[in-house]
C-alpha positions, 0 to 999 in steps of 0.5 A: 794797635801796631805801635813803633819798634824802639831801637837802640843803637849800638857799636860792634866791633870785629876786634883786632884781626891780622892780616893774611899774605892775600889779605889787600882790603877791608870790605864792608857790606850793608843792607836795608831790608825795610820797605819802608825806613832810611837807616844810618850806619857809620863804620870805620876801620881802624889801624891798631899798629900805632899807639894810639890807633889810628882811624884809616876810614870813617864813613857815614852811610845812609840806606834807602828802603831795601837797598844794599851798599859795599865799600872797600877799604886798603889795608896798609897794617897788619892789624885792623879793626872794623867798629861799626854804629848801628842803628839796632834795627834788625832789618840792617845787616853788616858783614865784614870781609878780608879781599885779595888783590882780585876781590875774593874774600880771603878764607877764615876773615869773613865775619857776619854781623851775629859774630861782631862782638857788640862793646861799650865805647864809642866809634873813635872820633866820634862826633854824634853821626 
């Protein structure tokens, strides 16, 4: 008898990175590889130069069966985090990427999900999505 996968949700984090002199965006890719299942993520990249930080975009995505999104977000700061709700089911993956002005990804701040660190609070502002 195949009994339903119980996932947990979870919140990562790509901890506070600073920006490079090419570094123009965030961009942040996701992926569904169920054939089967809609999954929700929500993300936000945050602004820590201020005190406290201050959240630039927060966005709440839901992915279809094998379907893949990309957003991109501009970096006015010199220090961001990504913080990312993820459902905790291994077939969604998120990547996080520094892009120049022409959308190439910037050496040394592309981070794939297994370097996102998982933390214990929740996404700022968090209102339950």
């Amino acid at each position: 008898m195949n009994r339903p996968v119980k996932t947990k949700e979870k919140v990562l984090s790509t901890g506070v990175l600073n920006i490079t002199e090419q570094t123009v965006n965030a961009h942040i890719e996701l992926v569904n590889f169920s054939s089967k299942k809609l999954e929700m993520v929500r993300f936000q990249v945050i602004d820590w130069v201020p005190s406290p930080p201050v959240v630039n975009f927060d966005e709440v995505v839901v992915l279809g069966p094998n379907e893949t999104k990309e957003f991109d977000d501009t970096l006015n700061t010199v220090h961001y985090e990504i913080r990312i709700k993820h459902p905790g089911s291994k077939n969604v993956i998120v990547n996080t990427f520094a892009a120049d002005a022409d959308g190439f990804t910037v050496p040394g701040l592309t981070i794939v999900q297994s370097q996102l660190m998982k933390i214990d609070e929740p996404l700022l502002n968090d209102n339950g999505c």
